[in-house]
Residue frames as qw, qx, qy, qz and C-alpha x, y, z in Angstrom:
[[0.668, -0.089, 0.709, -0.207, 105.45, 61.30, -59.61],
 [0.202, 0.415, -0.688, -0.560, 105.83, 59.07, -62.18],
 [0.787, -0.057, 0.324, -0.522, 103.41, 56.73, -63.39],
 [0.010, 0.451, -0.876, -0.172, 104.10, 53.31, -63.91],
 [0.198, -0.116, -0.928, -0.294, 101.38, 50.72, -65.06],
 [0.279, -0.674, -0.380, -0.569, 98.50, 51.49, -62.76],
 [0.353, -0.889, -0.290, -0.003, 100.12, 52.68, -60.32],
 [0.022, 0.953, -0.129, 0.274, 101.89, 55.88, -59.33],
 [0.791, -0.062, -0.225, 0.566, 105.68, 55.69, -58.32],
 [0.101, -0.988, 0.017, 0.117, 107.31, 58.31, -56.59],
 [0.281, 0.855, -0.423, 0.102, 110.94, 59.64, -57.00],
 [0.558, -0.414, 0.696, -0.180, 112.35, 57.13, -54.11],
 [0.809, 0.135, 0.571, 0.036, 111.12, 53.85, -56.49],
 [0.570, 0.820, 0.041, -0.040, 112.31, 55.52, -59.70],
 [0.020, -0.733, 0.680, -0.008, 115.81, 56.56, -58.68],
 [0.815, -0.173, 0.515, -0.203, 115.68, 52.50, -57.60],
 [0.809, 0.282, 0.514, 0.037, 115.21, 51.04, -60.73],
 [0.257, 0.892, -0.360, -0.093, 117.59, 53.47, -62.85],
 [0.897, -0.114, 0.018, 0.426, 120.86, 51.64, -63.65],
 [0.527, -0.718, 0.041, 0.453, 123.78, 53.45, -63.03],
 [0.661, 0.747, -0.061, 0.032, 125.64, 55.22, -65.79],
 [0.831, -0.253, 0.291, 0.402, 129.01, 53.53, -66.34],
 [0.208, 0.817, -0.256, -0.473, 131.29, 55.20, -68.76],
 [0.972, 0.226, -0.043, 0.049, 132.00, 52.41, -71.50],
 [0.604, -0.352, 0.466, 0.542, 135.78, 51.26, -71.93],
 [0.378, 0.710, -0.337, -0.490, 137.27, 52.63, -75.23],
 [0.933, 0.354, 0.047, -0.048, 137.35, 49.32, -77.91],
 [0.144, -0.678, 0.613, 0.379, 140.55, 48.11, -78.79],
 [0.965, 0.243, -0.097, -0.014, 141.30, 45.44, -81.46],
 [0.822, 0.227, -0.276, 0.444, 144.38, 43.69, -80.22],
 [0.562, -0.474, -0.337, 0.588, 146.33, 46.20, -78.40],
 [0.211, 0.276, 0.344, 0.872, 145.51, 48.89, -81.07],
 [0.140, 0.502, 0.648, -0.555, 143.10, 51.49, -79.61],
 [0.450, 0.394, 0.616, 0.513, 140.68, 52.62, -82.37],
 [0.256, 0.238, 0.213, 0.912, 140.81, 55.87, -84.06],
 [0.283, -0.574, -0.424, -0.641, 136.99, 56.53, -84.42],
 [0.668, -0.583, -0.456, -0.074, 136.40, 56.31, -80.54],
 [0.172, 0.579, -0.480, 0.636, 137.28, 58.31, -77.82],
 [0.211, 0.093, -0.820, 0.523, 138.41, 57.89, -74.53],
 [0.264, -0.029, 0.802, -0.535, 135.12, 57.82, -73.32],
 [0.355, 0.083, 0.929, -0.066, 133.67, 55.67, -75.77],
 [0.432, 0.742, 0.219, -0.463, 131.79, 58.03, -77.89],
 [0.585, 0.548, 0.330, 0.499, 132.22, 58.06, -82.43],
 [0.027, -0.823, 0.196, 0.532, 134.40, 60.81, -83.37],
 [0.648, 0.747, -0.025, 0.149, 135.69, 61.86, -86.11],
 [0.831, 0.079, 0.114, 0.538, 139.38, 61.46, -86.20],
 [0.111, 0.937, 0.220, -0.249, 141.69, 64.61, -85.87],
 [0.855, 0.317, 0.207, 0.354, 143.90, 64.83, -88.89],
 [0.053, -0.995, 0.088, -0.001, 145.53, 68.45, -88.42],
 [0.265, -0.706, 0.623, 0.209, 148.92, 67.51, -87.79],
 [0.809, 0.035, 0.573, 0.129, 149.25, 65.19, -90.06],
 [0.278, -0.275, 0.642, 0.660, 151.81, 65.29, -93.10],
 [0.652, 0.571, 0.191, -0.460, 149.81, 66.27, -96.28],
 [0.266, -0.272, 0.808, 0.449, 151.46, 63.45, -98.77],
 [0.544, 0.229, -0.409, -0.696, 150.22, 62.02, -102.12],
 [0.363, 0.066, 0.899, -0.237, 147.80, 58.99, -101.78],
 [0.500, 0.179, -0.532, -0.659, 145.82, 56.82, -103.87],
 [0.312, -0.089, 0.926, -0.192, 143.93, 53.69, -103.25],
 [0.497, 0.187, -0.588, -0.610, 142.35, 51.43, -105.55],
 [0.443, -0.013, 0.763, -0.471, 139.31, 48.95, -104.67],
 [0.336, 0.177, -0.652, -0.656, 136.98, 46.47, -106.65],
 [0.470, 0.096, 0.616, -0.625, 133.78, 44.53, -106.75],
 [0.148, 0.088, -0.677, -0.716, 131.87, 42.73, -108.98],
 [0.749, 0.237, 0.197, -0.587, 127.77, 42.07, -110.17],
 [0.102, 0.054, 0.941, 0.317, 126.81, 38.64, -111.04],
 [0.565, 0.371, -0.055, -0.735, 123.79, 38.76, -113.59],
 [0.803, 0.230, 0.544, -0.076, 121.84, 36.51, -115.74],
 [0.456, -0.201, 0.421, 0.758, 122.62, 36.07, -119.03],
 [0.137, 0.744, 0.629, 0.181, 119.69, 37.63, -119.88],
 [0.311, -0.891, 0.000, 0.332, 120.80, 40.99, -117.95],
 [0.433, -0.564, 0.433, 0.554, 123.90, 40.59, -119.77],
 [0.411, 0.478, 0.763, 0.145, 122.46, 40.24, -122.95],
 [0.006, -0.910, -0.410, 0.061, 120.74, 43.41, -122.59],
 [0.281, -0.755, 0.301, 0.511, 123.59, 45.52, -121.45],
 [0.477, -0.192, 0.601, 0.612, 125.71, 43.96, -124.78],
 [0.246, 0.520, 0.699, 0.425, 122.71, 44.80, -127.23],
 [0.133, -0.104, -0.024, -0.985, 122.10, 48.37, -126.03],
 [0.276, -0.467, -0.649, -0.534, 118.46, 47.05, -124.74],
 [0.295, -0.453, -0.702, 0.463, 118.18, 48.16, -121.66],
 [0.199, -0.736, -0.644, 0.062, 115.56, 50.61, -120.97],
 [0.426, -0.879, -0.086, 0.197, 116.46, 52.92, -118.91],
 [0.460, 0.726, -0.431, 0.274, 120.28, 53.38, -121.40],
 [0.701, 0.374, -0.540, 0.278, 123.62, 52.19, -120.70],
 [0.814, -0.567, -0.093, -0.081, 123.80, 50.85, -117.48],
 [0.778, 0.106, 0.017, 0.619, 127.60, 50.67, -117.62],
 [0.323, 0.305, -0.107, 0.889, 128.38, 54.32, -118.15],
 [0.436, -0.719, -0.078, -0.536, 125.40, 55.85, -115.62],
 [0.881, -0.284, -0.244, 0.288, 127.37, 53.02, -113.30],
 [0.659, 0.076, -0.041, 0.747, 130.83, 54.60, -114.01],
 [0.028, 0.595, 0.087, 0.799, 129.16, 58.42, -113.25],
 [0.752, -0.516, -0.339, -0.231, 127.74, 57.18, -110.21],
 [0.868, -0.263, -0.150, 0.394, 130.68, 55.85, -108.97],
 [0.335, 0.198, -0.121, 0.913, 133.33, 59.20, -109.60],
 [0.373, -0.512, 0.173, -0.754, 130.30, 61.41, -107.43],
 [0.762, -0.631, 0.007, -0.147, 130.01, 58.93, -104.72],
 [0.570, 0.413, -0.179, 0.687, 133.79, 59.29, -104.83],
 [0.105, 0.414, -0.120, 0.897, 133.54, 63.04, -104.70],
 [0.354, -0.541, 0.045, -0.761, 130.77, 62.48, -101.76],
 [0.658, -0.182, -0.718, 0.138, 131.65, 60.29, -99.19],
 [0.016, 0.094, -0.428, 0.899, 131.98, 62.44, -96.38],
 [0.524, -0.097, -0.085, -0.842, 128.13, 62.45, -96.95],
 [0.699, 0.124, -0.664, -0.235, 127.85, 58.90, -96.84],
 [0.814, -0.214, -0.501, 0.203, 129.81, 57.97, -94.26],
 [0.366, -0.865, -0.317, -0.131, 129.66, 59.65, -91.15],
 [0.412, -0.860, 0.073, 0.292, 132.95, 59.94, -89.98],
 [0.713, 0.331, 0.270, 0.556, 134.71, 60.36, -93.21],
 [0.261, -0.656, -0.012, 0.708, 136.61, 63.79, -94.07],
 [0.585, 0.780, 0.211, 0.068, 135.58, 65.55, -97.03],
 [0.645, -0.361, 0.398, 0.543, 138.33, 65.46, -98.98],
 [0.468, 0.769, -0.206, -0.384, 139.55, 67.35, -102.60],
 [0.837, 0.114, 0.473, 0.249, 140.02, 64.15, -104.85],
 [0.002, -0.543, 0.498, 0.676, 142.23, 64.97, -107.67],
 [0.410, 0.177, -0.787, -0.425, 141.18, 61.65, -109.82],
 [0.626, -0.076, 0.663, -0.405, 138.98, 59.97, -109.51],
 [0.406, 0.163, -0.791, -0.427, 138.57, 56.18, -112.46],
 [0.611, 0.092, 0.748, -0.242, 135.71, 53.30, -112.33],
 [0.249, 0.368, -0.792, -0.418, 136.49, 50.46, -114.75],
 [0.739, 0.134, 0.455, -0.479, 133.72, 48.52, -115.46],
 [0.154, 0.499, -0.775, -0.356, 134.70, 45.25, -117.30],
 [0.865, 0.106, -0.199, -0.449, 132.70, 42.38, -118.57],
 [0.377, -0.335, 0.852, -0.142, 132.95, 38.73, -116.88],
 [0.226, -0.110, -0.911, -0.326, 131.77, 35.20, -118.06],
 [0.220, -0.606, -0.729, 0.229, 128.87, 35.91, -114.83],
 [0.244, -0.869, -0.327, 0.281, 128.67, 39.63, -114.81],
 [0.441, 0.803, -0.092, 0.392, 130.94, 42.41, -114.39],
 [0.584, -0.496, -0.219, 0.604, 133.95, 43.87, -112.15],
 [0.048, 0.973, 0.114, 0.197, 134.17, 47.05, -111.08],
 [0.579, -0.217, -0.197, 0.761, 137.49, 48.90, -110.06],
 [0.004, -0.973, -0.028, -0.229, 137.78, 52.45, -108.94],
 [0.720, 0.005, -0.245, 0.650, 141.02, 54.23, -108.23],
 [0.315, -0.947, -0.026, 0.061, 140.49, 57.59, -105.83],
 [0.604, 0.065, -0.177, 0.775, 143.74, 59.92, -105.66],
 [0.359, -0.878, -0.313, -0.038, 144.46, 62.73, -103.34],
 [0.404, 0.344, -0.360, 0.767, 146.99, 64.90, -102.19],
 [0.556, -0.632, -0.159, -0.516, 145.76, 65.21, -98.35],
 [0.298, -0.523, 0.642, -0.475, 146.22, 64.45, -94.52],
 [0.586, -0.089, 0.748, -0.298, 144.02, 61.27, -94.84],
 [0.251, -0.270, 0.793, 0.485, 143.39, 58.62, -97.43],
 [0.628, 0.146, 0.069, -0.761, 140.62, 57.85, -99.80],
 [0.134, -0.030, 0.980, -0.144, 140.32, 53.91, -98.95],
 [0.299, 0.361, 0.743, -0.477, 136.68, 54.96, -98.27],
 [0.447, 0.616, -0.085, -0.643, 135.93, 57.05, -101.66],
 [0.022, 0.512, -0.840, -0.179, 137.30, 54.07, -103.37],
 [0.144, 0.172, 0.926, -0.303, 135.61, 51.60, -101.69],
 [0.326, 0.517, 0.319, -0.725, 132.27, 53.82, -101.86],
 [0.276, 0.577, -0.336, -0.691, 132.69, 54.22, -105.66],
 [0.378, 0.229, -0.655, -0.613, 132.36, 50.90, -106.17],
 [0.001, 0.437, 0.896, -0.073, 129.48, 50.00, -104.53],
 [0.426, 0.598, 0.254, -0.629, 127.46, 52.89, -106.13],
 [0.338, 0.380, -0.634, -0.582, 128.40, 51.73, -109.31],
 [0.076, 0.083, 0.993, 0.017, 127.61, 48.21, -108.32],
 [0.177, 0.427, 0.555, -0.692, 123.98, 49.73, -107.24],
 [0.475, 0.582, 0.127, -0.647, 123.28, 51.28, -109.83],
 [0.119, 0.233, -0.902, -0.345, 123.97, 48.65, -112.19],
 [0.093, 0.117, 0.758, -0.636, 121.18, 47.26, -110.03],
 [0.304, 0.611, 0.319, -0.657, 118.93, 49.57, -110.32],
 [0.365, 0.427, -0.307, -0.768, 119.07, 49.87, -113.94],
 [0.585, 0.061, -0.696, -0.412, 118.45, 46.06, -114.77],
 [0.446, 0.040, 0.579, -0.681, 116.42, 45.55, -111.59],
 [0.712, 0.223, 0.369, -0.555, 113.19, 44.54, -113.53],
 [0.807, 0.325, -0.464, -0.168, 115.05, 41.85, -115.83],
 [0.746, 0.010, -0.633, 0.205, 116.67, 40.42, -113.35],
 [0.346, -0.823, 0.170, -0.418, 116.22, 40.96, -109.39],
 [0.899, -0.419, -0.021, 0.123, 118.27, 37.95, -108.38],
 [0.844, 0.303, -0.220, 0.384, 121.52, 39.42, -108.91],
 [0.790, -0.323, -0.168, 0.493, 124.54, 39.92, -106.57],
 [0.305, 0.820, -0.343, 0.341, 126.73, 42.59, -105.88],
 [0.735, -0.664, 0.132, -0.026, 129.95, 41.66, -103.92],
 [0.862, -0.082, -0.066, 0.496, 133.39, 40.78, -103.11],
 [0.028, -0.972, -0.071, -0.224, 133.88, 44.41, -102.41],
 [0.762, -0.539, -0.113, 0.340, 137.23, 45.31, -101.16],
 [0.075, 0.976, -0.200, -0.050, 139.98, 47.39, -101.08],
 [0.803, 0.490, -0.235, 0.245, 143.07, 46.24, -103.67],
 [0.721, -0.187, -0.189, 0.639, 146.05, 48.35, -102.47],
 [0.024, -0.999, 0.047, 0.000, 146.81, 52.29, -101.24],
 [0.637, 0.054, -0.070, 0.766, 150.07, 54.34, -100.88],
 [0.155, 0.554, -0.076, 0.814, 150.80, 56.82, -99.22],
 [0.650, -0.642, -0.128, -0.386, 150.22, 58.07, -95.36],
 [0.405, -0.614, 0.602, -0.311, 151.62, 57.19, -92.03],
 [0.897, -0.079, 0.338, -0.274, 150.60, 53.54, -92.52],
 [0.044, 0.384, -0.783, -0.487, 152.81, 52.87, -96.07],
 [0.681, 0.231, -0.363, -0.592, 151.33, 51.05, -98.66],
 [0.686, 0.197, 0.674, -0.191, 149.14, 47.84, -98.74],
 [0.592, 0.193, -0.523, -0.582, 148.49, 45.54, -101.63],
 [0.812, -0.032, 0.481, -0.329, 146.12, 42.58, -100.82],
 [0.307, -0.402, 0.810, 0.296, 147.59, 39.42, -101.70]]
């Protein structure tokens, strides 16, 4: 018997008030059904086995807007905690090499190259990272990934001169290689 505010239900009023398990529909966008989801509606992981092992690259960017105080710092070597710029650009090539960890249904992949250019604006900075692979699936996500730990830790290092600043416009430039063929964003 199950108890239920102060008083005791049996099995008969329990089974009642259960709702019924439905098996969800499997998402689609458009008429595309999506990868990560199977047919009965559950996150998978994507199975990449038969799939042509070609050469792919894909290259993605972001950028931190800072005061010009923050920026200041960085140009004068005063920051604290050392060069916010290159701990950025180390950041970024191991969250690269560790997305799989990151992001749940990613495939740990053996990057060949991994680059994050970190380049002074009139507000800040832009990051680019460029991820290559020879592999079944692409590294959009290690790409991506790389440069928003770099953004982060940009962050993090000039955090306590300046907490109002931005990371964004995060996206992903242009790949090649794969079943899909290459993208470049206009």
């Amino acid at each position: 018997m199950a108890k239920r505010g102060s008083r005791t239900v049996g099995p008969a009023a329990t089974a009642r008030t259960r709702r019924p398990t439905v098996a969800p529909r499997q998402p689609t966008v458009g008429k595309t059904r999506l990868s990560h989801v199977g047919a009965d509606g559950k996150a998978r992981m994507v199975d990449v086995g038969d799939k042509a092992v070609t050469d792919r690259e894909a290259v993605a960017r972001g950028r931190v807007s800072m005061s010009a105080a923050a920026r200041r710092q960085i140009r004068t070597g005063a920051v604290k905690k050392g060069d916010p710029l290159q701990a950025a650009r180390l950041a970024g090539i191991l969250a690269a090499k560790r997305t799989s960890e990151l992001i749940p249904l990613c495939h740990p992949l053996m990057v060949s190259h991994v680059s994050v250019e970190i380049l002074p604006t009139r507000t800040g900075y832009n990051i680019e990272a460029r991820v290559r692979t020879s592999g079944q699936t692409g590294v959009e996500m290690e790409a991506l990934t790389a440069v928003a730990i770099a953004g982060l830790t940009i962050y993090d290092m000039l955090k306590a001169v300046d907490k109002a600043m931005v990371i964004g416009e995060i996206c992903l430039v242009e790949k090649r290689g794969g079943k899909s063929g290459d993208y470049r964003r206009d």
